[in-house]
PDB file of the backbone (N, CA, C, O) and the ligand in Angstrom, with CONECT records:
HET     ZN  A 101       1
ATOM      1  N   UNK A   1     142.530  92.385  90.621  1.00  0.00           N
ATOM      2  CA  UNK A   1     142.055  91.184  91.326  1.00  0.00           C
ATOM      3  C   UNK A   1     140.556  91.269  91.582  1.00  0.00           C
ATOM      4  O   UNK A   1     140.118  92.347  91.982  1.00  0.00           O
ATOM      5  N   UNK A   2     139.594  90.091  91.365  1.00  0.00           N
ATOM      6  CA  UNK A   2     138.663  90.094  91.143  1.00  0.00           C
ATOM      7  C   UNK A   2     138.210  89.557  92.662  1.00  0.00           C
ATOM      8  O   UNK A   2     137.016  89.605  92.958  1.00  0.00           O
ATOM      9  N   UNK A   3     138.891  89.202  93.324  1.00  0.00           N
ATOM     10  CA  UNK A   3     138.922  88.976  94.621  1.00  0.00           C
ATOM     11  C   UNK A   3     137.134  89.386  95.296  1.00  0.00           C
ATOM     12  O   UNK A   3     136.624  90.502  95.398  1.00  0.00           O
ATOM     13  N   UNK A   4     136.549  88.055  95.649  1.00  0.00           N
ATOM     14  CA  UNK A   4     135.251  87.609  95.968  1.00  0.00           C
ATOM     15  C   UNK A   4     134.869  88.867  97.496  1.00  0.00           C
ATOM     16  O   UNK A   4     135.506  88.150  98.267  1.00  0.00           O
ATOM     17  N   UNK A   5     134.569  89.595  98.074  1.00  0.00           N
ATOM     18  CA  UNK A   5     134.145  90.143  99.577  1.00  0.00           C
ATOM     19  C   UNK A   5     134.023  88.934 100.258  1.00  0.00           C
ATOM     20  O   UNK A   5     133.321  88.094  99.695  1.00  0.00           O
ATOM     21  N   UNK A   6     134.474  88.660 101.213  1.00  0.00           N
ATOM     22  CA  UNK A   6     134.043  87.117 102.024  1.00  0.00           C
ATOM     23  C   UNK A   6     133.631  87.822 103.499  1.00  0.00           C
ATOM     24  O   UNK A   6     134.511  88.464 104.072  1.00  0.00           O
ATOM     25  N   UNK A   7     132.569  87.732 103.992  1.00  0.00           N
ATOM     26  CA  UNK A   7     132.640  88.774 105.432  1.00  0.00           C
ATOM     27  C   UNK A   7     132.509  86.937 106.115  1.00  0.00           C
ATOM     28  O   UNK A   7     131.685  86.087 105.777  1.00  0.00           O
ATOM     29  N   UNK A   8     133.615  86.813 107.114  1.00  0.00           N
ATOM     30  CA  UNK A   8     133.568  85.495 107.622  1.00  0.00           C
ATOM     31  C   UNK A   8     132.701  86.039 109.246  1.00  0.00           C
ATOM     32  O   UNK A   8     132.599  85.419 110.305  1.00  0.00           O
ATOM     33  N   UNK A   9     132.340  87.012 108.976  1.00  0.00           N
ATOM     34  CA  UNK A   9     131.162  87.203 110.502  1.00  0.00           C
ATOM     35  C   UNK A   9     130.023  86.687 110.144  1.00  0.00           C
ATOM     36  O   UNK A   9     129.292  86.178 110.994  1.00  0.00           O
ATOM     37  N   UNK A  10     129.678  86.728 108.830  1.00  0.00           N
ATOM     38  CA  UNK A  10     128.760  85.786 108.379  1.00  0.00           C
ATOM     39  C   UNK A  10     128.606  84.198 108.215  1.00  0.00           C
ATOM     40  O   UNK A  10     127.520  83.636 108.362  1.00  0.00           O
ATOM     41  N   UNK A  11     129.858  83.493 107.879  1.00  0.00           N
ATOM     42  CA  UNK A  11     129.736  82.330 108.339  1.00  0.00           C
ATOM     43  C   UNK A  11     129.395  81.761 109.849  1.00  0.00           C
ATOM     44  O   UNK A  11     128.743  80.761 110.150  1.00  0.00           O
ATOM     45  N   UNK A  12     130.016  82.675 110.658  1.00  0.00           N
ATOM     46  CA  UNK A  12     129.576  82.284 111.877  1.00  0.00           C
ATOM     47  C   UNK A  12     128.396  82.180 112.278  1.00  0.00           C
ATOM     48  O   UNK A  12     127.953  81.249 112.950  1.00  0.00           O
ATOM     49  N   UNK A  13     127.619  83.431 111.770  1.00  0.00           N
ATOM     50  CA  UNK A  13     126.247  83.598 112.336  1.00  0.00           C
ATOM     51  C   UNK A  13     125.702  82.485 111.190  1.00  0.00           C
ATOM     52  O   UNK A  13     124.509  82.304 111.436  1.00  0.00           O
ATOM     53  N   UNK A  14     125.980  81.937 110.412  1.00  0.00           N
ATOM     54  CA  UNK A  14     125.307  80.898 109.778  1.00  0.00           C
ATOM     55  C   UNK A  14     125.710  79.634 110.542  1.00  0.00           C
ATOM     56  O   UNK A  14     124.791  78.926 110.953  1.00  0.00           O
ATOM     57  N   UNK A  15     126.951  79.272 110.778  1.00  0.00           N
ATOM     58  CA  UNK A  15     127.001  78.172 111.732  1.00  0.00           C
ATOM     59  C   UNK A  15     125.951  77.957 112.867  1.00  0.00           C
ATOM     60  O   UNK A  15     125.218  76.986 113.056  1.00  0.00           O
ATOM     61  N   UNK A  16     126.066  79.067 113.542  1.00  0.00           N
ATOM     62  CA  UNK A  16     125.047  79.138 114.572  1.00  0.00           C
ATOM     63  C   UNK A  16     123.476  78.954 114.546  1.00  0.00           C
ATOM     64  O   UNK A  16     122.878  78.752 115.603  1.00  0.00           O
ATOM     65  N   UNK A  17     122.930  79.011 113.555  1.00  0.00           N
ATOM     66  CA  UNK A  17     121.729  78.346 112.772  1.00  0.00           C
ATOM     67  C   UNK A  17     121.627  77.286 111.867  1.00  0.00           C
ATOM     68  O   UNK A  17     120.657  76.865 111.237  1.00  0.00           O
ATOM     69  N   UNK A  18     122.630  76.975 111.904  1.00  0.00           N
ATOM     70  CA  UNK A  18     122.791  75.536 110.641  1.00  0.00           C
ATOM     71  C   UNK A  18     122.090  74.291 111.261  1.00  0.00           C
ATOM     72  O   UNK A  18     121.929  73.245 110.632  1.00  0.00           O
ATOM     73  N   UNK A  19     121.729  74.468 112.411  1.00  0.00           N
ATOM     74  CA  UNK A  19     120.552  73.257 112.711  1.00  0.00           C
ATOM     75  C   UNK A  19     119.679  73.572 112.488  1.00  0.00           C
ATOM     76  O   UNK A  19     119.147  72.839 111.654  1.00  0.00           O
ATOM     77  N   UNK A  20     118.622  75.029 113.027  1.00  0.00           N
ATOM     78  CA  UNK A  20     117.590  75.213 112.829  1.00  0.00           C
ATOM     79  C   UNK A  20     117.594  75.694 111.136  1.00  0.00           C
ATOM     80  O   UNK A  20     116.496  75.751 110.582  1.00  0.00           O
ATOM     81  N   UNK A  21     118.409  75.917 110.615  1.00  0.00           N
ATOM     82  CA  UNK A  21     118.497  75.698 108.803  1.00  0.00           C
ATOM     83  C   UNK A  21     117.903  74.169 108.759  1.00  0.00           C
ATOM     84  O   UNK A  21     116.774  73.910 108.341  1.00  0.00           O
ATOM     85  N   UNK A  22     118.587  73.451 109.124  1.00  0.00           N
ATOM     86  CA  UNK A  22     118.001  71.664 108.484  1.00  0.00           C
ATOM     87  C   UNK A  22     116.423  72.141 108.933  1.00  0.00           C
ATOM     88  O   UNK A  22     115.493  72.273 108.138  1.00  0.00           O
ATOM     89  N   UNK A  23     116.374  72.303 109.989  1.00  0.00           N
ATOM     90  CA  UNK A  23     115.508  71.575 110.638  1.00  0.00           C
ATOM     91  C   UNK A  23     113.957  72.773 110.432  1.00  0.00           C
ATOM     92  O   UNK A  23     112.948  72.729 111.135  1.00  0.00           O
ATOM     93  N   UNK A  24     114.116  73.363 109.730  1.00  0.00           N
ATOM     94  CA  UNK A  24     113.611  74.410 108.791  1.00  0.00           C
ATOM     95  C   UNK A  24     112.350  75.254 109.675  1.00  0.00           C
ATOM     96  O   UNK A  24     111.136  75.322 109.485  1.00  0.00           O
ATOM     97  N   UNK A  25     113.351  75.914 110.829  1.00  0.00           N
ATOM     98  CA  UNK A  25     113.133  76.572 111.740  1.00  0.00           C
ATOM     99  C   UNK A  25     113.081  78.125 111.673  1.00  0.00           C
ATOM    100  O   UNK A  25     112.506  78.852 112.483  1.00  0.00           O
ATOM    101  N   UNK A  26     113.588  78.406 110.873  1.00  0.00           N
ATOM    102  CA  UNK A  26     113.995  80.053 110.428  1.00  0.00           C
ATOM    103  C   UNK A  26     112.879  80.373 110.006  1.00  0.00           C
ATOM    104  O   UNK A  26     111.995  79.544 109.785  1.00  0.00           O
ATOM    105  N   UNK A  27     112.725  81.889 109.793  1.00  0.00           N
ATOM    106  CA  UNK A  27     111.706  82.685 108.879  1.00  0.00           C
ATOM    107  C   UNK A  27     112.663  82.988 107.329  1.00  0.00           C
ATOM    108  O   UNK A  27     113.842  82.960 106.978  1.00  0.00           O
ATOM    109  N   UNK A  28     111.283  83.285 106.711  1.00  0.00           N
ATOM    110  CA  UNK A  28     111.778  82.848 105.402  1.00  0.00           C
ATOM    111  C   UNK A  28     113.011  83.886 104.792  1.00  0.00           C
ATOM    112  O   UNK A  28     113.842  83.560 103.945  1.00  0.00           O
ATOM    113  N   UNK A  29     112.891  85.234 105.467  1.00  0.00           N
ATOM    114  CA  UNK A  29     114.195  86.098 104.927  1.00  0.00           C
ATOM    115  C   UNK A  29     115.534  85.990 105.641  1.00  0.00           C
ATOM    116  O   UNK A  29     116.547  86.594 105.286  1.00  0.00           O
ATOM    117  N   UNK A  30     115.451  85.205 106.627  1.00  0.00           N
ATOM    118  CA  UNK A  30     117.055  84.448 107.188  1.00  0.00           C
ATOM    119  C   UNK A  30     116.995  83.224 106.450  1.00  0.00           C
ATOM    120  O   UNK A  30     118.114  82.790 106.175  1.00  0.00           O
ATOM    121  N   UNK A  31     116.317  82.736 106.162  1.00  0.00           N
ATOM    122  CA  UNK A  31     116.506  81.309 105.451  1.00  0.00           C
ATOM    123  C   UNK A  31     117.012  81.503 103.811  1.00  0.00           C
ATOM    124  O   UNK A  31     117.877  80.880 103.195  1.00  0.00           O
ATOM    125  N   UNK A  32     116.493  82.151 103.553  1.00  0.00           N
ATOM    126  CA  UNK A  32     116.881  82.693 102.033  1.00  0.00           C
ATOM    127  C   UNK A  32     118.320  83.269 102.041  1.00  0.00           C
ATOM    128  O   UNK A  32     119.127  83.240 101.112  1.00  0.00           O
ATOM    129  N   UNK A  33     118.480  83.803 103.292  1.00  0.00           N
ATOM    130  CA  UNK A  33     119.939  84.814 103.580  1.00  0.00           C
ATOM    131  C   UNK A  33     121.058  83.488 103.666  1.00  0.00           C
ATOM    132  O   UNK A  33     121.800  83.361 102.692  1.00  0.00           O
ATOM    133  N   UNK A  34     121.129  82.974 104.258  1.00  0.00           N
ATOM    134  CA  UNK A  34     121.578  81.463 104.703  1.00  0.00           C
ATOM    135  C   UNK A  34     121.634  80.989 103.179  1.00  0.00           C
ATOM    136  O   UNK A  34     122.601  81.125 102.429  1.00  0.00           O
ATOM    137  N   UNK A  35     120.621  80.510 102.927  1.00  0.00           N
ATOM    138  CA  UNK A  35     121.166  79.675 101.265  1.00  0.00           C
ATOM    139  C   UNK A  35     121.224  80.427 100.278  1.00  0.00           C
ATOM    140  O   UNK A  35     120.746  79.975  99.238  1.00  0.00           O
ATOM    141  N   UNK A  36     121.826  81.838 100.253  1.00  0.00           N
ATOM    142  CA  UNK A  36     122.658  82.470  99.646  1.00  0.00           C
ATOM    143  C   UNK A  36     123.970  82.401  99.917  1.00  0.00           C
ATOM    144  O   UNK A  36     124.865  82.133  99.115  1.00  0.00           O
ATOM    145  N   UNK A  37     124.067  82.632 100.997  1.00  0.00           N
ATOM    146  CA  UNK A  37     125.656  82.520 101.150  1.00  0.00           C
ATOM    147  C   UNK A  37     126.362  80.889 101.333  1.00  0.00           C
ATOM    148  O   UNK A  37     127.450  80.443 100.969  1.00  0.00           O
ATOM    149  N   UNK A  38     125.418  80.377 101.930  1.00  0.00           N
ATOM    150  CA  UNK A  38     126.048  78.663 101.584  1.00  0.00           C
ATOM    151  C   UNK A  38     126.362  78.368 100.257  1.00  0.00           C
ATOM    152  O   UNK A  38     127.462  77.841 100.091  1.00  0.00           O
ATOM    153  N   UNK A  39     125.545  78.611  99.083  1.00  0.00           N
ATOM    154  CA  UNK A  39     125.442  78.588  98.159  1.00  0.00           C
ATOM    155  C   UNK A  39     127.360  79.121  97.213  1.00  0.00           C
ATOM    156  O   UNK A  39     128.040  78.663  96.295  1.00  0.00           O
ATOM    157  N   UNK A  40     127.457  80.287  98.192  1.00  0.00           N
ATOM    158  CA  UNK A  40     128.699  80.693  97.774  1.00  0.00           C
ATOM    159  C   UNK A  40     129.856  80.671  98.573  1.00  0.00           C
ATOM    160  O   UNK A  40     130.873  81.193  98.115  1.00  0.00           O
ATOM    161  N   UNK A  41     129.883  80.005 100.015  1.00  0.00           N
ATOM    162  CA  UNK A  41     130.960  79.526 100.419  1.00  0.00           C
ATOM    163  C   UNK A  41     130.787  77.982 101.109  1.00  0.00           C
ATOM    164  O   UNK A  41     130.104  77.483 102.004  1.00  0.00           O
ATOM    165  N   UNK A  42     131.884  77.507 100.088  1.00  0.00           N
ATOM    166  CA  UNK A  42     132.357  76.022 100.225  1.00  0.00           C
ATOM    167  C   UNK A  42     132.516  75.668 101.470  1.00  0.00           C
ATOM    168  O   UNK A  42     132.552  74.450 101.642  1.00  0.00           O
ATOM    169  N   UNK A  43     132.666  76.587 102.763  1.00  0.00           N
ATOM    170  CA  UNK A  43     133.229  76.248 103.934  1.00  0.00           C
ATOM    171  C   UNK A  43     131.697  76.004 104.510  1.00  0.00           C
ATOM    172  O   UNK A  43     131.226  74.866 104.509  1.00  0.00           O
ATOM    173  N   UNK A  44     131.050  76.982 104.933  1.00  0.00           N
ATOM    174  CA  UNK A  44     129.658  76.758 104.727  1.00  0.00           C
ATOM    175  C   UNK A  44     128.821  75.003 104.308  1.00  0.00           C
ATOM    176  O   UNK A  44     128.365  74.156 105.076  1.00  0.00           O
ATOM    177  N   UNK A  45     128.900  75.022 102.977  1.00  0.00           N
ATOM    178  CA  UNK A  45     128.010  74.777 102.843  1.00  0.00           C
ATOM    179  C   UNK A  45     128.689  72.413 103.018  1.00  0.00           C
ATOM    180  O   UNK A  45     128.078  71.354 103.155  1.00  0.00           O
ATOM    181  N   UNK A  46     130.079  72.794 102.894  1.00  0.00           N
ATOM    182  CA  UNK A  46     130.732  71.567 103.730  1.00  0.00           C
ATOM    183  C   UNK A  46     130.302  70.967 105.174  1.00  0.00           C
ATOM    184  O   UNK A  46     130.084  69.770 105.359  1.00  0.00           O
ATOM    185  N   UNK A  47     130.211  71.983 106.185  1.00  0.00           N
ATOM    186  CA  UNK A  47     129.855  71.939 107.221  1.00  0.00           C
ATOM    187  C   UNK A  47     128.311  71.687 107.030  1.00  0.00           C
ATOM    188  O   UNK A  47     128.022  70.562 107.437  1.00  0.00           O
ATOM    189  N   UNK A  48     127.332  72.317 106.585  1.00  0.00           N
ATOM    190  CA  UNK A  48     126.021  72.069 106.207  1.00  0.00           C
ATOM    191  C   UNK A  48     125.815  70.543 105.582  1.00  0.00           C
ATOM    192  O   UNK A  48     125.011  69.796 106.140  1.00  0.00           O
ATOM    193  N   UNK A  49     126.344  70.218 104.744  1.00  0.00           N
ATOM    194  CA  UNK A  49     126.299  68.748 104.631  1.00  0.00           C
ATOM    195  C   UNK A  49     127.033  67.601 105.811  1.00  0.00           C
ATOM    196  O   UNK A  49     126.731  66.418 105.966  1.00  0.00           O
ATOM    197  N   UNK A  50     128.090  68.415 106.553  1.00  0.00           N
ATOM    198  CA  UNK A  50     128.421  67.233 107.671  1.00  0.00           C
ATOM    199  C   UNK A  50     127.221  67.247 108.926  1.00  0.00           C
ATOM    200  O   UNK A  50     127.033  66.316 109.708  1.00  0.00           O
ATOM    201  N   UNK A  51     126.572  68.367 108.906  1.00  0.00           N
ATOM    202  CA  UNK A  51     125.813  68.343 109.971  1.00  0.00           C
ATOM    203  C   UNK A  51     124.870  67.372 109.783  1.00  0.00           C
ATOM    204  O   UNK A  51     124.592  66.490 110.595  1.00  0.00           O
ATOM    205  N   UNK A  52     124.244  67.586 108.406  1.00  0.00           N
ATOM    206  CA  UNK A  52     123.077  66.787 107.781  1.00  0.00           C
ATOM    207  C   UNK A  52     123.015  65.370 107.999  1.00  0.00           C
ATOM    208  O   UNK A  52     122.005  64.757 108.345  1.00  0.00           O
ATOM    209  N   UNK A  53     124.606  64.688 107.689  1.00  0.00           N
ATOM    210  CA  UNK A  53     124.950  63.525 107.540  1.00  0.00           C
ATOM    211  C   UNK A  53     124.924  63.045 109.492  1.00  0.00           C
ATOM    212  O   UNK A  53     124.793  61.889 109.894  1.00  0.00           O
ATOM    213  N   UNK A  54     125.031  63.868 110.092  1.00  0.00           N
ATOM    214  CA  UNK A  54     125.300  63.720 111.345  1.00  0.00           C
ATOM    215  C   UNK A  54     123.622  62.983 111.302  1.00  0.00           C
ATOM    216  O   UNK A  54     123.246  61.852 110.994  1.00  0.00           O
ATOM    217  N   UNK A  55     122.740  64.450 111.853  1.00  0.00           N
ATOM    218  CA  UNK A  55     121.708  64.307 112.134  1.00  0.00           C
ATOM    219  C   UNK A  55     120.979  63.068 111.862  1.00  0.00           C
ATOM    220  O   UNK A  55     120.461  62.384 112.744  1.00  0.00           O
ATOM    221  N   UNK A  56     120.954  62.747 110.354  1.00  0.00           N
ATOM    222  CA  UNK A  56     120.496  61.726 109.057  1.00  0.00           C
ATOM    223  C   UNK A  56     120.974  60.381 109.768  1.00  0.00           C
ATOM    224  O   UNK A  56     120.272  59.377 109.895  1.00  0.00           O
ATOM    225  N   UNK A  57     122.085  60.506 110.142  1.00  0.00           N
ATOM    226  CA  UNK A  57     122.854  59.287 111.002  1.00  0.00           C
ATOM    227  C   UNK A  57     122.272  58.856 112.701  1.00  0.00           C
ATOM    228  O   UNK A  57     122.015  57.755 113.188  1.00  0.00           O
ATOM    229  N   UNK A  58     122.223  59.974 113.171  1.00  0.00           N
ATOM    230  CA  UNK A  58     121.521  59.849 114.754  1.00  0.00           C
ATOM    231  C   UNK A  58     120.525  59.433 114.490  1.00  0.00           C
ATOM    232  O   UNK A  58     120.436  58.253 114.831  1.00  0.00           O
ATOM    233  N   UNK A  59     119.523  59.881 113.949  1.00  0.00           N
ATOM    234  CA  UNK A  59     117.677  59.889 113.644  1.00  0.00           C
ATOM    235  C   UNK A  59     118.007  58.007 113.355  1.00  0.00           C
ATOM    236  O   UNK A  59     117.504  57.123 114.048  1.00  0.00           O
ATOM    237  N   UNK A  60     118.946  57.773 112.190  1.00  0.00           N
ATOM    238  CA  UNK A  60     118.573  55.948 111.729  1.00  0.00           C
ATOM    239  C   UNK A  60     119.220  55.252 112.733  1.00  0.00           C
ATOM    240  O   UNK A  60     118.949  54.053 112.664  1.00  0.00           O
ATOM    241  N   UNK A  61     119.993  55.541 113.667  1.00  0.00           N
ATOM    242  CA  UNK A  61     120.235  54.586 114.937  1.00  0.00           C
ATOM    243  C   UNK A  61     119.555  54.304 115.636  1.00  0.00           C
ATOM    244  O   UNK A  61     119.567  53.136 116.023  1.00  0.00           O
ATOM    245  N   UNK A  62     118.771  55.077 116.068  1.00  0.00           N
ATOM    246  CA  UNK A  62     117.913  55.327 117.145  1.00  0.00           C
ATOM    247  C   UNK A  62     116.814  53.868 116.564  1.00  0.00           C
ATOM    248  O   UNK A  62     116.436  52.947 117.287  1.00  0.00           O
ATOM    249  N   UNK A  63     116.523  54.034 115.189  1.00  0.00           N
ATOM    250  CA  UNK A  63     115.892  52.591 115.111  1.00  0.00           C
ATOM    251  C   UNK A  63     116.258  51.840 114.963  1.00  0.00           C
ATOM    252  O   UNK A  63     115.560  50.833 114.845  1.00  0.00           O
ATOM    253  N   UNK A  64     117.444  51.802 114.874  1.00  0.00           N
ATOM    254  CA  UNK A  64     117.978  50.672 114.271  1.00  0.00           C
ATOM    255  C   UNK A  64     118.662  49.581 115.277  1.00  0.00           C
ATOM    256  O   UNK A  64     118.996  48.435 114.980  1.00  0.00           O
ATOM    257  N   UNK A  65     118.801  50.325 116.731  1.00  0.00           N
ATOM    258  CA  UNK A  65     119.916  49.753 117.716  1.00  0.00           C
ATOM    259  C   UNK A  65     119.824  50.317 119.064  1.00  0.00           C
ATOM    260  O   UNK A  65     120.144  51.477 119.323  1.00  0.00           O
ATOM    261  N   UNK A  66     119.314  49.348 120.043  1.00  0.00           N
ATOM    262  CA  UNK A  66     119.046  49.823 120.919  1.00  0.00           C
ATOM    263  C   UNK A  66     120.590  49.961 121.877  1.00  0.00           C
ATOM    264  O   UNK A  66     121.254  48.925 121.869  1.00  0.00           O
ATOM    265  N   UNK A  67     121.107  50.991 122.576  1.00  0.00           N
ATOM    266  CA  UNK A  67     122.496  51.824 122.710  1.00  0.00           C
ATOM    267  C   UNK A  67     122.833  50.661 123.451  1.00  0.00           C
ATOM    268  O   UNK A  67     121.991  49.795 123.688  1.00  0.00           O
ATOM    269  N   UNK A  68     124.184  50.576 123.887  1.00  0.00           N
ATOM    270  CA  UNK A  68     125.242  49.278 124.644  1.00  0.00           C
ATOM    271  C   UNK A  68     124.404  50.129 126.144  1.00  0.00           C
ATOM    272  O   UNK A  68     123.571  49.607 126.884  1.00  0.00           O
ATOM    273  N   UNK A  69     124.813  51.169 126.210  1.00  0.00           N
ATOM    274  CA  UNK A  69     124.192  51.590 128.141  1.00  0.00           C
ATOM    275  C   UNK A  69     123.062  51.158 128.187  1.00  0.00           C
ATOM    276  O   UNK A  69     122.870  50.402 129.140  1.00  0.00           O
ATOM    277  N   UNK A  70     122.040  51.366 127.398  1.00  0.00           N
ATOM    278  CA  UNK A  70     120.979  50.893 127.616  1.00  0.00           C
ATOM    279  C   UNK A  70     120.287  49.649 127.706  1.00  0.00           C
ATOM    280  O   UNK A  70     119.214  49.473 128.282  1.00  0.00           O
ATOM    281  N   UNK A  71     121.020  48.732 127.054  1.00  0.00           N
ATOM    282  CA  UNK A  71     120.987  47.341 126.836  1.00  0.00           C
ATOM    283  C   UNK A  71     121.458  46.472 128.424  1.00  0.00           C
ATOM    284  O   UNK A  71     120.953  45.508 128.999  1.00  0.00           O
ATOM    285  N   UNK A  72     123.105  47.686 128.867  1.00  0.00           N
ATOM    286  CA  UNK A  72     123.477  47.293 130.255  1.00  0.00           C
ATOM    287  C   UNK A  72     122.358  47.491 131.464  1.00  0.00           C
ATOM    288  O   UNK A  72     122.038  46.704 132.355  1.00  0.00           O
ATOM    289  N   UNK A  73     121.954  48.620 131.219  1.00  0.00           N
ATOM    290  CA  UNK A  73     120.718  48.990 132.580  1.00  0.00           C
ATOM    291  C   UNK A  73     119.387  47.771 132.089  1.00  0.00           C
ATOM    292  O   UNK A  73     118.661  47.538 133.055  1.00  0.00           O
ATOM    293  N   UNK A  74     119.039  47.118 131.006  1.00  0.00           N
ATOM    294  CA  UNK A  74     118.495  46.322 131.290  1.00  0.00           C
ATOM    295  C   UNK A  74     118.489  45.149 132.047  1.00  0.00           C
ATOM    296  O   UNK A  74     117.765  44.635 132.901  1.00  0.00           O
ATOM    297  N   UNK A  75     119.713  44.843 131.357  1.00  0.00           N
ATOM    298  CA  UNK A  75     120.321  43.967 131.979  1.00  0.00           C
ATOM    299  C   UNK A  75     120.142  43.917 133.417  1.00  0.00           C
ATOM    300  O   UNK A  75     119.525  43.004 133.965  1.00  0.00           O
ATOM    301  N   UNK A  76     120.824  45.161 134.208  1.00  0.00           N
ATOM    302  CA  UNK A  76     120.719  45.255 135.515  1.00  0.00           C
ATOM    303  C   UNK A  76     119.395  44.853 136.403  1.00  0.00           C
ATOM    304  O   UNK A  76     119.203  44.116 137.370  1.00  0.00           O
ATOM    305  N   UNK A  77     118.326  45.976 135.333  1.00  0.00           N
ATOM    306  CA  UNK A  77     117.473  45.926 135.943  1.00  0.00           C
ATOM    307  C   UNK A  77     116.455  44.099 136.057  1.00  0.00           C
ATOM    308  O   UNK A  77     115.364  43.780 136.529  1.00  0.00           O
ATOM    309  N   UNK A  78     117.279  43.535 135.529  1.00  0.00           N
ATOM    310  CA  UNK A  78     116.425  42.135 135.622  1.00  0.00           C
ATOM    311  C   UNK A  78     117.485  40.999 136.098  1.00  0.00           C
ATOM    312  O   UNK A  78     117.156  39.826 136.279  1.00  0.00           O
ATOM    313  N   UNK A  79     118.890  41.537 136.289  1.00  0.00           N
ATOM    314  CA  UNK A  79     119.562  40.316 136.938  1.00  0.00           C
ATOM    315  C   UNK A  79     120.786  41.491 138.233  1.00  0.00           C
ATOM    316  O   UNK A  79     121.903  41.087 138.556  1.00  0.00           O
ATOM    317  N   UNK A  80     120.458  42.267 138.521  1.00  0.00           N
ATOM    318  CA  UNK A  80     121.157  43.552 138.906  1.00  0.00           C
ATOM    319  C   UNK A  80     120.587  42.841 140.494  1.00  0.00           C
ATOM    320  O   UNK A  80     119.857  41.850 140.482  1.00  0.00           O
ATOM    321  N   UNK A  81     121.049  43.519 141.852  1.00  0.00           N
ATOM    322  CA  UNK A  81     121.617  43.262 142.897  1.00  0.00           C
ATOM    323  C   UNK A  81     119.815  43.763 143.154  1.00  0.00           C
ATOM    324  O   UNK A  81     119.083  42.903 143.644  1.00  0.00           O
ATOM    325  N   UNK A  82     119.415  44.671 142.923  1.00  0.00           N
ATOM    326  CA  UNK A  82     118.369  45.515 143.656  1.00  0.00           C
ATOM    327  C   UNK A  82     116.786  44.559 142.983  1.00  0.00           C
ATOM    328  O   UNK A  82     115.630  44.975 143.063  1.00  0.00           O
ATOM    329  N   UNK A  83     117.161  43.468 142.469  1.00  0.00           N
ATOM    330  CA  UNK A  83     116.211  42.558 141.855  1.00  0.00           C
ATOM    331  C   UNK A  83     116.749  41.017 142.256  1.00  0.00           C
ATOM    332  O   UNK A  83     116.969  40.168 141.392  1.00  0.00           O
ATOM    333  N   UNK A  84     116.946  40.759 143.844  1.00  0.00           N
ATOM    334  CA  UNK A  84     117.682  39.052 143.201  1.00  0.00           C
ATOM    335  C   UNK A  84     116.707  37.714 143.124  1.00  0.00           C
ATOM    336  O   UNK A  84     117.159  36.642 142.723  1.00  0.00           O
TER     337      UNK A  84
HETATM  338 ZN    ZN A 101     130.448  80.962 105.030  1.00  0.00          ZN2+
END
């Protein structure tokens, strides 16, 4: 059996940097360490693209739509009890 070494203590400690991975925070010999092993586990590098899609997703709301709470506290603040 040709059976791959998988040390899953390493995925973890890659989870645990998979933001500052995007967000290209690391020094360059953890960063290289990181997209080696993403590179070779699917579990990894799945999660690395949902994060992405996350982030990629928060960042275009933010212009795109100002939030329902926030829209309510306007509201308040111009027809709200403490303004009549
Ligand atoms: Zn992994």
């Amino acid at each position: 059996m040709a059976a791959k070494k998988h040390a899953h203590k390493k995925c973890i400690s890659v989870f645990k940097k998979l933001s500052e991975y995007i967000d290209g925070e690391l020094d360059e010999k953890t960063y290289e360490e990181m997209r080696v092993h993403i590179k070779e586990c699917v579990k990894c590098e799945v999660c690395l693209e949902m994060l992405r899609r996350t982030v990629d997703l928060c960042s275009n709301m933010k212009m795109l739509r100002v939030p329902d709470r926030l829209r309510e506290q306007l509201k308040l603040m111009v027809h709200g009890p403490s303004n009549p």
